[in-house]
C-alpha positions as CSV (number, residue, x, y, z in Angstrom):
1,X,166.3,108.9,154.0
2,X,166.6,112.7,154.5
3,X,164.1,113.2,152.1
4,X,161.9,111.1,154.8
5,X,163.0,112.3,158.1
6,X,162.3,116.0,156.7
7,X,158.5,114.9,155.7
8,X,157.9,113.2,158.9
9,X,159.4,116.4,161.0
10,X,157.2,119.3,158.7
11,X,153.6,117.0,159.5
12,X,154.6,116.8,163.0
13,X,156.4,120.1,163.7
14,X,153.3,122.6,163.8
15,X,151.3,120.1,166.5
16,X,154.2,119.9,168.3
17,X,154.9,123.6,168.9
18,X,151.4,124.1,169.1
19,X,151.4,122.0,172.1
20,X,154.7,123.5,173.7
21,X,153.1,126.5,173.4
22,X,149.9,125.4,175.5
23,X,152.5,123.9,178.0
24,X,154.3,126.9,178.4
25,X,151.6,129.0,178.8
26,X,150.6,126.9,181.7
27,X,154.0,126.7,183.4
28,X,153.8,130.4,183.0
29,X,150.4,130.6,184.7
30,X,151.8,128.7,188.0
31,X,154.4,130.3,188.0
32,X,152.4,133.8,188.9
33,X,149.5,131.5,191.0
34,X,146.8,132.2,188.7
35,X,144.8,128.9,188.5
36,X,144.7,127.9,184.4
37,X,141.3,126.2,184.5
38,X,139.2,129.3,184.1
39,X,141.6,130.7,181.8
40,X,141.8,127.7,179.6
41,X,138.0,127.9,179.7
42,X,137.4,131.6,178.3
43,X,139.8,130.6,175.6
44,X,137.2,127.4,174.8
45,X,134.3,129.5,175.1
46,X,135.8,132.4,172.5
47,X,137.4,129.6,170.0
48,X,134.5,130.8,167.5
49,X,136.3,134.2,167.5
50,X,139.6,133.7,167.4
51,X,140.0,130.7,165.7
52,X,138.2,131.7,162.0
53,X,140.5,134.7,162.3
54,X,143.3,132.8,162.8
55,X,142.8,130.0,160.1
56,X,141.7,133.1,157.8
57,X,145.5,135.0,158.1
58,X,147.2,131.4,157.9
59,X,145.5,130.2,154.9
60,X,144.9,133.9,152.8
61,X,148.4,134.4,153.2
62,X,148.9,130.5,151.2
63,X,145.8,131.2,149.2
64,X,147.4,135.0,147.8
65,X,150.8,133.0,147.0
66,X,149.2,130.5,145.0
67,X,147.3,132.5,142.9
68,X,150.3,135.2,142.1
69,X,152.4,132.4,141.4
70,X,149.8,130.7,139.1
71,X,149.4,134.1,137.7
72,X,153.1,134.8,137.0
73,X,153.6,131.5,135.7
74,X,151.1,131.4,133.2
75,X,152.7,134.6,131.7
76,X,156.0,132.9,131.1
77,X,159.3,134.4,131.3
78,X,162.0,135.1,128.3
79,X,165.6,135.7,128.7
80,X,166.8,138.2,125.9
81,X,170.0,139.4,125.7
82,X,171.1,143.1,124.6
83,X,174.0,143.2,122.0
84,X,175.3,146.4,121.7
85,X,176.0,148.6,118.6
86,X,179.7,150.4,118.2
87,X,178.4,153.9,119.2
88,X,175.5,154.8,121.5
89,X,175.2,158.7,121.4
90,X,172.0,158.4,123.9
91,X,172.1,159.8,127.6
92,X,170.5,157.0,130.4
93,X,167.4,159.2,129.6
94,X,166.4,156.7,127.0
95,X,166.6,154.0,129.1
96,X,164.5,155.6,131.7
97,X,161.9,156.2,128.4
98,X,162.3,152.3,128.4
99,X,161.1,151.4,131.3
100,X,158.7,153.8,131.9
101,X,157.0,152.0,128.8
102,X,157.3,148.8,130.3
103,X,155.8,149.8,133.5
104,X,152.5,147.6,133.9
105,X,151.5,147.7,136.9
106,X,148.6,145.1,135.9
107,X,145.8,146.5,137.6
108,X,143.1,144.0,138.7
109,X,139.7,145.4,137.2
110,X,137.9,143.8,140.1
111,X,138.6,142.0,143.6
112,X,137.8,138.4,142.0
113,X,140.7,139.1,138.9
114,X,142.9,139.8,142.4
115,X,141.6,136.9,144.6
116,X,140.9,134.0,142.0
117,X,143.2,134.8,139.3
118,X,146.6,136.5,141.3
119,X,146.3,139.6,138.6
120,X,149.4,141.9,140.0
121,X,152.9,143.4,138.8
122,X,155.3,141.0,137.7
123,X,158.7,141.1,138.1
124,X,161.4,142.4,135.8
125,X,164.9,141.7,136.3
126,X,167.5,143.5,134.5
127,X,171.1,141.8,134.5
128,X,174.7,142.3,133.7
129,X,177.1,138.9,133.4
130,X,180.7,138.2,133.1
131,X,181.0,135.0,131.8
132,X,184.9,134.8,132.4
133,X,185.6,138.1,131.8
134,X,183.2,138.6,128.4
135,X,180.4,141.3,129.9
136,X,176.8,140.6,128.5
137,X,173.3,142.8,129.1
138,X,170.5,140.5,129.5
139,X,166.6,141.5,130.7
140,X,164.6,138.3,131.9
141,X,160.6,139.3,131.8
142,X,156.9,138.0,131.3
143,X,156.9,137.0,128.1
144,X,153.4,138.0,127.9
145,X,152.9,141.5,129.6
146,X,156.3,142.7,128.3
147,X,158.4,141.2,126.1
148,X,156.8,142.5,122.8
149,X,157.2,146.0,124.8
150,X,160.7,146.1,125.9
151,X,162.1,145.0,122.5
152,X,159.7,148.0,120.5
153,X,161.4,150.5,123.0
154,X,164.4,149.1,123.0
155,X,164.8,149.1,118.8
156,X,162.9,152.9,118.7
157,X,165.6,154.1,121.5
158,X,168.5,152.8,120.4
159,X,169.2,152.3,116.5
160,X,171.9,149.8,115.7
161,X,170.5,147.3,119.0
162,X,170.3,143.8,118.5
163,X,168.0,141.6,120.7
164,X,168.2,138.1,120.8
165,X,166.2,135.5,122.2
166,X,168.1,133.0,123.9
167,X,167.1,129.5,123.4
168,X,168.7,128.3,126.8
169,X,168.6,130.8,129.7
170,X,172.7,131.5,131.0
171,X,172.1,130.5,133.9
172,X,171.6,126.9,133.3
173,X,175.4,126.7,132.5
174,X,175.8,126.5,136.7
175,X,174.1,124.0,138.7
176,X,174.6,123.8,142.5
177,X,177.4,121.7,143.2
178,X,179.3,123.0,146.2
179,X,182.0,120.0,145.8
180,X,182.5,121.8,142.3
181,X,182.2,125.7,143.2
182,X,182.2,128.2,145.4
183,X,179.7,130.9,145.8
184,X,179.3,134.3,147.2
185,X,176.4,136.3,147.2
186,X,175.5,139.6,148.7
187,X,172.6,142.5,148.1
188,X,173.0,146.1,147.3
189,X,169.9,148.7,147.8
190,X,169.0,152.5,149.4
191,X,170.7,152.6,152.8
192,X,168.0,155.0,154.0
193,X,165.4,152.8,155.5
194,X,162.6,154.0,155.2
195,X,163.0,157.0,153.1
196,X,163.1,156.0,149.8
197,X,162.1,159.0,148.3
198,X,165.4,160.0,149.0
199,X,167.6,159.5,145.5
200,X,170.5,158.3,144.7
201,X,173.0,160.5,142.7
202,X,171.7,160.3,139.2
203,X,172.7,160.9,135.3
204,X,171.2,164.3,135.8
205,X,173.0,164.9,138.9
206,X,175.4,163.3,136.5
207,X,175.5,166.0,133.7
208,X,174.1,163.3,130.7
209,X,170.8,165.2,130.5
210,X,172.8,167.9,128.6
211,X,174.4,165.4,126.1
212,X,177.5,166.3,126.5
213,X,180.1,165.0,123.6
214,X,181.6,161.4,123.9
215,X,184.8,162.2,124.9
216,X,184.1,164.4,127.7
217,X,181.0,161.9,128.9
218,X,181.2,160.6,132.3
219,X,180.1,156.9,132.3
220,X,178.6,156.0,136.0
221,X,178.6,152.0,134.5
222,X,182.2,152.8,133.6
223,X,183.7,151.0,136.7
224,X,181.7,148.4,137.4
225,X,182.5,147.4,133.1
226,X,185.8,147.2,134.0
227,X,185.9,145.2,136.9
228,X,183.5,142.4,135.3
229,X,186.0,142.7,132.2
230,X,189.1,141.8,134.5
231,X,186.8,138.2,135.2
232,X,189.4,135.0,134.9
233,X,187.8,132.2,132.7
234,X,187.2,130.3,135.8
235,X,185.1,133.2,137.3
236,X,181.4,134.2,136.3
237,X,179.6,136.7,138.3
238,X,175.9,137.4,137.5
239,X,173.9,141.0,138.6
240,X,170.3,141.7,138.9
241,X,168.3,144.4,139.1
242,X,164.7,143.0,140.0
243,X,162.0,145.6,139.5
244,X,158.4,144.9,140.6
245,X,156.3,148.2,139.9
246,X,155.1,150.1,142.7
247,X,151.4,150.7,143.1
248,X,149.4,151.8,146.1
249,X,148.7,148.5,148.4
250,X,145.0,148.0,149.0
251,X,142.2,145.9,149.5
252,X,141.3,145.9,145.6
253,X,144.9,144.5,145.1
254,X,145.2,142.1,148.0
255,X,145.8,143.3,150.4
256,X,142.4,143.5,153.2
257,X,144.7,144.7,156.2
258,X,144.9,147.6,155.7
259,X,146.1,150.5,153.0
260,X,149.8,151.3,152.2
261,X,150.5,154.5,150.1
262,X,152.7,155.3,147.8
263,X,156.1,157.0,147.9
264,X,155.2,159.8,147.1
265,X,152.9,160.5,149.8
266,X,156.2,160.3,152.5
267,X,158.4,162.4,150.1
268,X,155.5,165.2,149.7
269,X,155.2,165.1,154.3
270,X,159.5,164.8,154.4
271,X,159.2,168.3,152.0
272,X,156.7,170.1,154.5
273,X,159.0,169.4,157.1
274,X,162.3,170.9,155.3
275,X,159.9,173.9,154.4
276,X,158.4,174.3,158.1
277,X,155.4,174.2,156.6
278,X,153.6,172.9,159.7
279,X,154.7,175.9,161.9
280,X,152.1,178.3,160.7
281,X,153.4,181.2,162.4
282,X,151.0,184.0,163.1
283,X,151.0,187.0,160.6
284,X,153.6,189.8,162.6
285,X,156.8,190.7,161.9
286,X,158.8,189.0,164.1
287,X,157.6,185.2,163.6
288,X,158.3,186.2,160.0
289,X,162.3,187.0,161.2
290,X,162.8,184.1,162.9
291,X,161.6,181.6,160.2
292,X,165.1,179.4,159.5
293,X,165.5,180.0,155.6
294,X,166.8,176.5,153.6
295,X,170.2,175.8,152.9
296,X,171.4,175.1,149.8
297,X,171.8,171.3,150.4
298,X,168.1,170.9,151.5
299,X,167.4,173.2,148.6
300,X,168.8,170.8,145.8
301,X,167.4,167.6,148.3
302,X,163.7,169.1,147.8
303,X,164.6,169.5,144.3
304,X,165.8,166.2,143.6
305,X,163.1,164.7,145.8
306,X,160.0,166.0,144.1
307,X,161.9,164.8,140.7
308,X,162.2,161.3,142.2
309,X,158.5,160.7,143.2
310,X,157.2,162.6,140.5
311,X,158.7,159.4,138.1
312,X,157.4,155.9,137.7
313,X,159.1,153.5,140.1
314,X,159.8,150.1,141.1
315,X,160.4,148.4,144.0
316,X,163.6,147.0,143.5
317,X,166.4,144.2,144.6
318,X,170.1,144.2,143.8
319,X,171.9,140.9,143.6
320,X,175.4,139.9,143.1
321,X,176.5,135.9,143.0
322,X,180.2,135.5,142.2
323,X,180.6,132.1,141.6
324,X,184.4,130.3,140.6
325,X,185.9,127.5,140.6
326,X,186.4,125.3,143.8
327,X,189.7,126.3,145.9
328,X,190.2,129.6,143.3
329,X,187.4,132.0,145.1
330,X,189.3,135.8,145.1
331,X,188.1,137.7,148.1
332,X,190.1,140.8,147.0
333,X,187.0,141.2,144.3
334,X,184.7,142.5,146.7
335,X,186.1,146.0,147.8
336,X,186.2,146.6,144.2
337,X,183.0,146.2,143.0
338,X,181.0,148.0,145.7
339,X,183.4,150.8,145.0
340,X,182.1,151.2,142.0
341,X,178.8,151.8,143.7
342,X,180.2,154.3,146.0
343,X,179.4,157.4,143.0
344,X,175.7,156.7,143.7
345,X,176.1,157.9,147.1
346,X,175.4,161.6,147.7
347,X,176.1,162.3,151.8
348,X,173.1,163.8,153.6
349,X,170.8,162.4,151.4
350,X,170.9,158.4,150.2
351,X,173.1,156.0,148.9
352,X,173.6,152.0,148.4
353,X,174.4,149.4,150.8
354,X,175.3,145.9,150.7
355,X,174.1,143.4,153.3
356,X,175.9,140.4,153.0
357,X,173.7,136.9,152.5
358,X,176.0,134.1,152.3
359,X,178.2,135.0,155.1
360,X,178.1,135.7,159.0
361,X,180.5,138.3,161.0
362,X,181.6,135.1,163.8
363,X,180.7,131.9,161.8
364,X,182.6,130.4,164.6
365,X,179.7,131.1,166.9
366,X,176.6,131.0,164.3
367,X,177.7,128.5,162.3
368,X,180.4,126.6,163.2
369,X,179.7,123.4,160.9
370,X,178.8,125.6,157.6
371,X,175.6,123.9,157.0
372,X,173.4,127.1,157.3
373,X,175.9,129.1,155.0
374,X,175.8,126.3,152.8
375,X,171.6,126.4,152.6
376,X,171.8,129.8,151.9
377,X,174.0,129.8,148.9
378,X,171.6,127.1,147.5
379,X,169.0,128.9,148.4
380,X,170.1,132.3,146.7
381,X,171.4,130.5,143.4
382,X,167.3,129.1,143.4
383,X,166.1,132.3,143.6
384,X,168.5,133.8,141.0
385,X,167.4,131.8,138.4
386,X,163.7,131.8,139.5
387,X,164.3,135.8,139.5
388,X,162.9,136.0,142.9
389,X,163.8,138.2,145.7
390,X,162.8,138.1,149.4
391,X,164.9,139.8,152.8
392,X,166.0,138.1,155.3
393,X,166.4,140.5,158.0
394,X,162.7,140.1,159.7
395,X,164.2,142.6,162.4
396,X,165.6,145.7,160.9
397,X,164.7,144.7,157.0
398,X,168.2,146.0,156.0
399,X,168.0,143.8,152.7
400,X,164.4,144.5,152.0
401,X,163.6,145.7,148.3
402,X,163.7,149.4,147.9
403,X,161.6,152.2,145.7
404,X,163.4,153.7,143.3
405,X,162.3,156.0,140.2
406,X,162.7,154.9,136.8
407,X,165.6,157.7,136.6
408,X,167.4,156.0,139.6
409,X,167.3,152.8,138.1
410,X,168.7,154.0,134.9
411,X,172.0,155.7,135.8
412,X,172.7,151.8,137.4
413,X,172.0,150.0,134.1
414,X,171.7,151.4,130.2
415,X,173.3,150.9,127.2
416,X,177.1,152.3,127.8
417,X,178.5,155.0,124.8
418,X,181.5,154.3,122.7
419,X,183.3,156.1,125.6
420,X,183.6,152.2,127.0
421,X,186.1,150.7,125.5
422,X,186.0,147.8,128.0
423,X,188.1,144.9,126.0
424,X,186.0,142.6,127.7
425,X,182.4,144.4,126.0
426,X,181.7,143.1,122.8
427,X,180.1,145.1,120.8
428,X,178.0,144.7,116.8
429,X,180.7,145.1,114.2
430,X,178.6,146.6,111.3
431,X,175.2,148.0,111.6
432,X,172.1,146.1,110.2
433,X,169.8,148.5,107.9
434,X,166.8,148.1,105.8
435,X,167.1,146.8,102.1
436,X,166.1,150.1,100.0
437,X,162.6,149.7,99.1
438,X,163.1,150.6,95.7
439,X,164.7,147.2,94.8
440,X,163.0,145.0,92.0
441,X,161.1,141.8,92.8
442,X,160.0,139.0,91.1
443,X,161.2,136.9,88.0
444,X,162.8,138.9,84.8
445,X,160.8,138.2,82.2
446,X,161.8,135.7,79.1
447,X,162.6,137.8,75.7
């Protein structure tokens, strides 16, 4: 019956607002004595302008969703999962050299490959699980575009790797069933809106670059290992990293509005400003004098931020669903994991954030029946295992996905060293090499 009522309502709704709206507009006309007829009738007379335009944005807007949808369905999806070997004696850098390889941006040759057949990035979503308290490395991407990629990079970057197919995708194990469990979801990205040239504290920022020995490593994944190792067996809680790649936004690749750069077109105009570059004082002694000279914090910021956008990059989401047993959810979790995201953050210049999606700050006011918490957390468990992201926040887009450079992205997620010991990380107990090529083949011969 609700399946009904909510049919009815969604072919009604649109005529029905439509018509409020005309209403309004002419309570609003009376109100300020302005006689509606001859309004009502230049809006009549210009229906052949505005009209077309209108029906154009409403149905391009379907039409472009369609197609990318058709397009990114047709290219399938696989989930493989990473196992890891007993030592890793790589820095993040060769993760970084993995998805730079993987980066496709999928260029359309034409405007009909963009319009007809949806040609575009695809989405790549890089996860880390607890699956009650055992911590697993999965990637979920096209299988078409970049599945034969990522598992060439991965087996040239990392000797020892096994990666497995999985025949059923983990996240099939959990079903929505709210009389059954309880959910919790929230997002991570850049807190700088708007500048997202601005990086994140790094492995280079790090020390890793310099290969450094095992013991005196410092492992950024380190905490966040630890606290999906200390998972109950009731407890899962699933992270994603989805990473579309960035490309310039433009009427070749749908999008006729207008042209958006990219990144590093606002990171190149934020370093002119630091370097007063715009000043252009006149040639005398004295402008020269008064010129403010750079600290050494914007110093290493211009460093770091002509490193960042001269990298590949993605546009990236961050998701967390904690999802437990019904009557067993442990708020105390929370605090701890976004700690661990606190040694991204470099003060001055950018950080991460969360922005909480399955939760208000006075439910007793927004939602004081839990129904549109409730839609939410059905909604974000969809989109989880669809490995689609979207904001919410129409307003201020706090939750909206981020840039960040392939070296940003890889201090957040690589293989960990043997400088892990998480007990809840399992790791490959022998290596798997090559049978010598020497060996003899065939049948002995009878004497």
């Amino acid at each position: 019956m609700a399946e009904i009522f909510k049919a009815i309502f969604s072919s009604v709704a649109a005529p029905m607002l439509l018509i409020f709206g005309f209403l309004f507009f002419f309570y609003l006309l009376t109100l300020v004595n302005v006689e509606p007829g001859p309004v009502f009738s230049v809006m009549i007379a210009l229906t052949p302008i505005w009209l077309p335009l209108v029906l154009f944005t409403v149905a391009f807007d379907r039409w472009m969703y369609y197609v990318t949808n058709k397009y990114a369905y047709e290219n399938g999806r696989t989930t493989l999962r990473i196992k890891l070997p007993q030592e890793v004696f790589k820095s993040p850098e060769a993760m970084e050299s993995v998805l730079t390889q993987i980066h496709t941006t999928q260029s359309p040759d034409n405007v009909m490959q963009t319009y007809l057949d949806g040609k575009g990035p695809l989405t790549n979503s890089l996860e880390l699980v607890s699956i009650g308290g055992e911590v697993r490395f999965y990637v979920n991407v096209p299988t078409k575009k970049v599945k034969n990629a990522l598992e060439a990079a991965l087996y040239s970057h990392y000797p020892g790797i096994e990666v497995v197919e999985e025949d059923f995708d983990y996240v099939d194990e959990i079903r929505w069933d709210p009389e059954k469990y309880d959910y919790f979801v929230f997002h991570l990205n850049k807190k700088e809106k708007g500048k997202d040239f601005l990086p994140i504290k790094t492995y280079i920022d790090m020390g890793m670059d310099r290969l450094p020995k095992e013991e005196q490593k410092f492992e950024p994944m380190a905490p966040m290992l630890e606290a999906l190792g200390k998972m109950k067996p009731h407890e899962r809680l699933w992270v994603q990293i989805l990473a579309v790649p960035h490309v310039k936004k433009s009427f070749k690749n749908g999008h006729p509005f207008g042209e958006i750069p990219t990144w590093d077109k606002a990171g190149r105009e934020y370093v002119n400003t630091l370097l007063k570059r715009d000043a252009r004082p006149s040639v005398d002694e004295d402008s020269y004098e008064r010129a403010p000279m750079l600290t050494t914090g914007e110093r290493d910021a211009i460093a770091a931020i002509e490193r960042n956008i001269s990298k590949y990059a993605y546009e990236v989401g961050i998701r967390w669903i904690y999802i437990t047993e019904k009557g067993k959810f442990n708020a105390d979790f929370i605090s701890g994991f976004l700690r661990s995201f606190s040694q991204y953050d470099v003060i001055g210049r950018n950080g991460l954030g969360a922005s909480w999606r399955t939760d208000f700050n006075y439910k007793f006011f927004s939602d004081p029946k839990g129904k549109k918490i409730m839609k939410w957390k059905e909604a974000e468990l969809a989109d989880y295992k669809a490995r689609y992201y979207y904001y919410r926040d129409r307003k201020d887009a706090g939750d909206e996905a981020r840039v960040m450079s392939t070296e940003e992205i890889a201090t957040m997620y690589h293989i960990p060293g043997s400088s892990v010991v998480t007990p809840g990380l399992p790791r490959i107990t022998s290596a798997r090499k090559e049978a010598p090529s020497n060996l003899p083949t065939g049948l002995p011969k009878a004497f």
